[in-house]
N, C-alpha and C positions, 0 to 999 in steps of 0.2 A: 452430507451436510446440506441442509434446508439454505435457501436465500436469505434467510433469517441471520443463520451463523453466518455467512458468507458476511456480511455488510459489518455485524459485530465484531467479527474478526479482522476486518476492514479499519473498524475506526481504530480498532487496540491496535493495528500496525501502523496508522496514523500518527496516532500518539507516539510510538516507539521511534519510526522514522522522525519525528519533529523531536525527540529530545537526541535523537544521535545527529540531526543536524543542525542545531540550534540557529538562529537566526532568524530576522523579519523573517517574513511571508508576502508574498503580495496578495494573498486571500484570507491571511488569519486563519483563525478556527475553523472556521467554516470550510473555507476553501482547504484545507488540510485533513481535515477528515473526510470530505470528498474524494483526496487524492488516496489517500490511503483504502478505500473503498476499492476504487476505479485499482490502486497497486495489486489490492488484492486476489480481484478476478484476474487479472491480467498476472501475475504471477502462478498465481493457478492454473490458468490457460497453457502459459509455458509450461510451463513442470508439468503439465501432464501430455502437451503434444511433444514437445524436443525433449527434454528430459528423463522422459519414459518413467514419469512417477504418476500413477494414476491418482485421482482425488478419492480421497476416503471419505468414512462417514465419519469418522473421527475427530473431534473439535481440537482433540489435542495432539495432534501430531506434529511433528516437530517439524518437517521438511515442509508439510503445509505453511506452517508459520515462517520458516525460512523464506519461501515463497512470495507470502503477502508483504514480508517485511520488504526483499529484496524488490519487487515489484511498486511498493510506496516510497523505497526511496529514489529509486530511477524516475519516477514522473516527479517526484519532489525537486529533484536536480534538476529536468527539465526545466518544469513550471519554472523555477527560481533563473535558468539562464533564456527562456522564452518572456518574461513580464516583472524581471527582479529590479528593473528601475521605476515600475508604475507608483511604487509607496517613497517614493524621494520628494 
């Protein structure tokens, strides 16, 4: 999978993490489809060095998508307990 997909698949786990975690953001849109970008390699990363799941070329595979999701919503959880009072 190209850089291309990587970031497209980024933002749709953005999205997916922001509606399983509903609430403000302190970046909004922007800053949440960043994060889910940023989830995604970084999920990827994981799962292919400790989990022993190599990255395919496949856009659609499922433990990829696991991956990007579980990876957008760990920096989401962060982000929101690292700057979750800046939008008060």
């Amino acid at each position: 999978m190209s850089i291309i997909g990587w970031i497209i698949l980024g933002l749709l786990a953005g999205a997916i993490a922001k509606f399983l975690l509903p609430g403000r953001d302190p970046g909004g849109f922007v800053g949440t489809t960043l994060i889910g970008i940023a989830g995604a390699f970084i999920g990827g990363w994981i799962s292919s060095r400790w989990l022993d799941h190599p990255i395919t070329k496949d856009f659609y595979d499922g433990t990829t998508w696991a991956a990007a999701i579980g990876g957008s919503l760990v920096l989401l959880i962060a982000y929101r307990i690292l700057f979750g009072n800046s939008r008060d």
